[in-house]
N, C-alpha and C positions, 0 to 999 in steps of 0.2 A: 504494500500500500504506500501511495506517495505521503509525503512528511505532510504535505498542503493539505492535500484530503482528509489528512487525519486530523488536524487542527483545525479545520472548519468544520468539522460535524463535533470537534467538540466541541467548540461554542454554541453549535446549536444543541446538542445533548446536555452544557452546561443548563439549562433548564431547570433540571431535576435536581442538582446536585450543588450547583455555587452559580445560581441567577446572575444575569448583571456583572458578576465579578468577574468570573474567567475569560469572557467574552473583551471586555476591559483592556486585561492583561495582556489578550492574544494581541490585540490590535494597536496595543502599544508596542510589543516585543518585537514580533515578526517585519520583515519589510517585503513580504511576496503582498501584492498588490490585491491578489483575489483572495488570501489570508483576511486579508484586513477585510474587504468586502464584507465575507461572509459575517466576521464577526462583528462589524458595524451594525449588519440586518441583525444578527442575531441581539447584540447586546438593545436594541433598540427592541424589539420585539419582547428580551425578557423587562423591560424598563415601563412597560403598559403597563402588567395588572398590579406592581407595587405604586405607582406613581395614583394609579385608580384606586386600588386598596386603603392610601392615604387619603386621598378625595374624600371618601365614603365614609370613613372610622371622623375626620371633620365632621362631617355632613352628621351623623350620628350623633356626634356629641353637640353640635351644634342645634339641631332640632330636638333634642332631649332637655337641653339644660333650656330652651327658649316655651318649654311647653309646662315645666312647672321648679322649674329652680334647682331641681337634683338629677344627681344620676343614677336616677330608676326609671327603669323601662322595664311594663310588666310582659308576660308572655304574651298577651291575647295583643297589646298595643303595638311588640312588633311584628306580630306577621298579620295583623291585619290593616297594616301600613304601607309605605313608601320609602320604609326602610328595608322589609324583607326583599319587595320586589330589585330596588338598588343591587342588597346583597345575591340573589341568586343571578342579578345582571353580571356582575362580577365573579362568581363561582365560574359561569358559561363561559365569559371573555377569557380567563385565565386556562380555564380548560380545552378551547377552541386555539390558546396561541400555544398550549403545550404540544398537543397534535402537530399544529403546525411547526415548531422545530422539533419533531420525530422524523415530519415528512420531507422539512427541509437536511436533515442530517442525512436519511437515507441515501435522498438524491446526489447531495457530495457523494456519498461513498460510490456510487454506480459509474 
C-alpha cells in the first residue's frame, strides 16, 4: 500500500478514534499535496458535529435557564420540545458524516 493512501484514509478513519486531531496533524506534517487534500476534507468534515454539538448544549442551556431560572429540564419538557428534535438532528448529522468518512477512506484505499 502507498504511504499517501495510507495517511489519507487515516484521516478519514480518524473519525472514530482522534476526531479533528489527526486529521490536523497529517496536514501539517506531510507535504504530498493530495495528503493534505484528503485531510483538509476530512478534518473539516470531523469539525461539523463538534462545532454543532456546541451550538446545541448553548442552545440548551440557553432556553433552559431563559424559561425559568434553573437548570432543570424535566423528562416530558424535553422530548416534547425543540430540544429533543435539535438533539436527534445532531445524532443523524454526526452519524451520516461518520458513514461518510468510512466511504470516503474506502475509496482512498481502492
Amino acid at each position: 500500500m502507498d504511504q499517501s493512501k495510507g495517511l489519507s484514509a487515516l484521516s478519514y478513519l480518524s473519525f472514530y478514534f482522534a476526531p479533528f486531531i489527526l486529521p490536523l496533524i497529517i496536514f501539517i506534517v506531510t507535504k504530498d499535496d493530495a495528503v493534505k487534500g484528503h485531510s483538509k476534507k476530512a478534518f473539516i468534515s470531523q469539525l461539523i458535529p463538534i462545532l454543532l454539538g456546541i451550538l446545541y448544549i448553548i442552545y440548551l442551556f440557553t432556553s433552559v435557564l431563559s424559561l425559568n431560572d434553573t437548570l432543570t429540564l424535566s423528562f416530558q419538557d424535553f422530548f416534547f420540545s425543540s430540544h429533543f428534535i435539535g438533539f436527534i438532528l445532531l445524532v443523524v448529522i454526526t452519524f451520516i458524516l461518520a458513514i461518510w468518512n468510512l466511504v470516503l477512506a474506502i475509496k482512498v484505499l481502492r
